[in-house]
C-alpha positions as a Markdown table, in Angstrom:
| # | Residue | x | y | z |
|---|---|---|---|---|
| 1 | Unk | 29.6 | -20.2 | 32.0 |
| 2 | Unk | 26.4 | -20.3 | 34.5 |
| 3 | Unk | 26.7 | -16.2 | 34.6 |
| 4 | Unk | 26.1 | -16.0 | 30.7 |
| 5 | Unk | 22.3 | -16.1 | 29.7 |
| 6 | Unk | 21.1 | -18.4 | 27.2 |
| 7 | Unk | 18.9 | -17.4 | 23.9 |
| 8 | Unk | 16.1 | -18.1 | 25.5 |
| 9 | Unk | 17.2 | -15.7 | 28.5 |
| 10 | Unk | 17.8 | -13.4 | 26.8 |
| 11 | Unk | 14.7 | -13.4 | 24.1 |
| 12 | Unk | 12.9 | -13.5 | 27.3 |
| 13 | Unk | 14.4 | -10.6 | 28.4 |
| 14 | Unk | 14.2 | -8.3 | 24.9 |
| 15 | Unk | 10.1 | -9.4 | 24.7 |
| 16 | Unk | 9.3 | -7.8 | 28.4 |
| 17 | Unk | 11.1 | -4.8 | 27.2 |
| 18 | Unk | 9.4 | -4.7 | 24.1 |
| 19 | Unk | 6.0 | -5.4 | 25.6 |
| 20 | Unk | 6.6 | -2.6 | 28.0 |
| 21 | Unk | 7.7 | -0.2 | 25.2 |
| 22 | Unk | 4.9 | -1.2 | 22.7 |
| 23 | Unk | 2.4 | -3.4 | 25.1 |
| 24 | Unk | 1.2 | -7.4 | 23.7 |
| 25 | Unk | 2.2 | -8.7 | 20.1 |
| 26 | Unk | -0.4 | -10.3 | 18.5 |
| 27 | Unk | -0.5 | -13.6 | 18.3 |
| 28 | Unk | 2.5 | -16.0 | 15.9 |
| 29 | Unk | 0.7 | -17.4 | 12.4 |
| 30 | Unk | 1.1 | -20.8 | 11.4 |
| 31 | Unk | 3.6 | -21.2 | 8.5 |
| 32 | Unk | 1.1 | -22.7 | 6.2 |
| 33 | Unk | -0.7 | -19.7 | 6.0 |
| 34 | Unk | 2.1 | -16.8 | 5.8 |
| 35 | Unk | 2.8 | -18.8 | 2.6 |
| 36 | Unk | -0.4 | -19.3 | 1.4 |
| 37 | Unk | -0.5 | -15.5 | 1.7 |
| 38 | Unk | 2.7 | -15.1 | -0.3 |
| 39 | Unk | 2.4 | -17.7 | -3.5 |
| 40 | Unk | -1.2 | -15.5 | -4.0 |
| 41 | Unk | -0.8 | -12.9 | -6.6 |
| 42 | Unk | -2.2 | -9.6 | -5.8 |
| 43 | Unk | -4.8 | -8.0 | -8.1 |
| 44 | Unk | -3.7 | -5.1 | -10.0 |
| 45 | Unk | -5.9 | -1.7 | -10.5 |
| 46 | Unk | -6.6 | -1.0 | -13.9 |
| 47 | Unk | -4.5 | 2.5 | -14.3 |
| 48 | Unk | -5.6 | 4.9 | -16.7 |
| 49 | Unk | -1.9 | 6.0 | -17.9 |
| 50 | Unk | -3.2 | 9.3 | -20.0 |
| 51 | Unk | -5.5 | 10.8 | -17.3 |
| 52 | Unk | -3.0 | 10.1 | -14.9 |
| 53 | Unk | 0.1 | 12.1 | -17.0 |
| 54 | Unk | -2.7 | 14.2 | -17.4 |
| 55 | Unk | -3.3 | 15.3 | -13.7 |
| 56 | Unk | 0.5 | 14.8 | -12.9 |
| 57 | Unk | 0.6 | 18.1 | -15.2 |
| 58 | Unk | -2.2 | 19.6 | -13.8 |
| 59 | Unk | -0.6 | 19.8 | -10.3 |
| 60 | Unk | 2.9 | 21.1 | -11.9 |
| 61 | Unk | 1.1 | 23.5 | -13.7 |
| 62 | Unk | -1.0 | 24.8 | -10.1 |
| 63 | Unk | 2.3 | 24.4 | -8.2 |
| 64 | Unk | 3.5 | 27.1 | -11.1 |
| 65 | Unk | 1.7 | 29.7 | -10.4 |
| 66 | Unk | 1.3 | 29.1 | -6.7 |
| 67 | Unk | 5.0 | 29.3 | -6.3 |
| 68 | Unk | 4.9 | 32.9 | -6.0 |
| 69 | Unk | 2.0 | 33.3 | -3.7 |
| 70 | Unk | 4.3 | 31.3 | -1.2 |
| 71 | Unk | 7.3 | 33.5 | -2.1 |
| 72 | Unk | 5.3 | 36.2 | -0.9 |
| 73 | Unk | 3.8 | 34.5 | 2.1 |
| 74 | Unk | 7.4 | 33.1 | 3.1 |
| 75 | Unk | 9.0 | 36.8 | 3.0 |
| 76 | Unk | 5.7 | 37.9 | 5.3 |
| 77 | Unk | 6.4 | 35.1 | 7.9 |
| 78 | Unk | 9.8 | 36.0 | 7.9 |
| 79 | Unk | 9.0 | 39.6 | 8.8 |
| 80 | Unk | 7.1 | 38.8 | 11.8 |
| 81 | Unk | 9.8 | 36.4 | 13.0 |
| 82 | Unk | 12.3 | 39.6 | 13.5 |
């Protein structure tokens, strides 16, 4: 059993090869604060639903008529690949 690593070998052995892959972790937060951080309710952004159905068909309406400028462009590109 002394040739199998423990947990802690073994932990010890996945951090060096993630600190070499992606360099020093930042430091471990206390608990206390991780949950402070959690009960806390995020603020919301007040959302304008209308102007934003609004400019949701303003973009499908330019993506309309842009549609066959890329056509176009796509059949040109594939021209100059050949």
């Amino acid at each position: 059993m002394a040739n199998v690593p423990s947990s802690r070998q073994s932990r010890e052995e996945r951090d060096r090869f993630s600190r070499l892959m992606f360099g020093p972790f930042p430091p471990k937060r206390t608990g206390q604060r991780d949950e402070q951080t959690k009960t806390e309710p995020l603020p919301l952004p007040n959302i304008d639903l209308m102007k934003l159905v609004e400019n949701v068909g303003t973009l499908t309406d330019s993506l309309q008529q842009l549609k066959p400028l890329i056509k176009k462009i796509s059949s040109l590109i594939d021209g100059l690949k050949k």
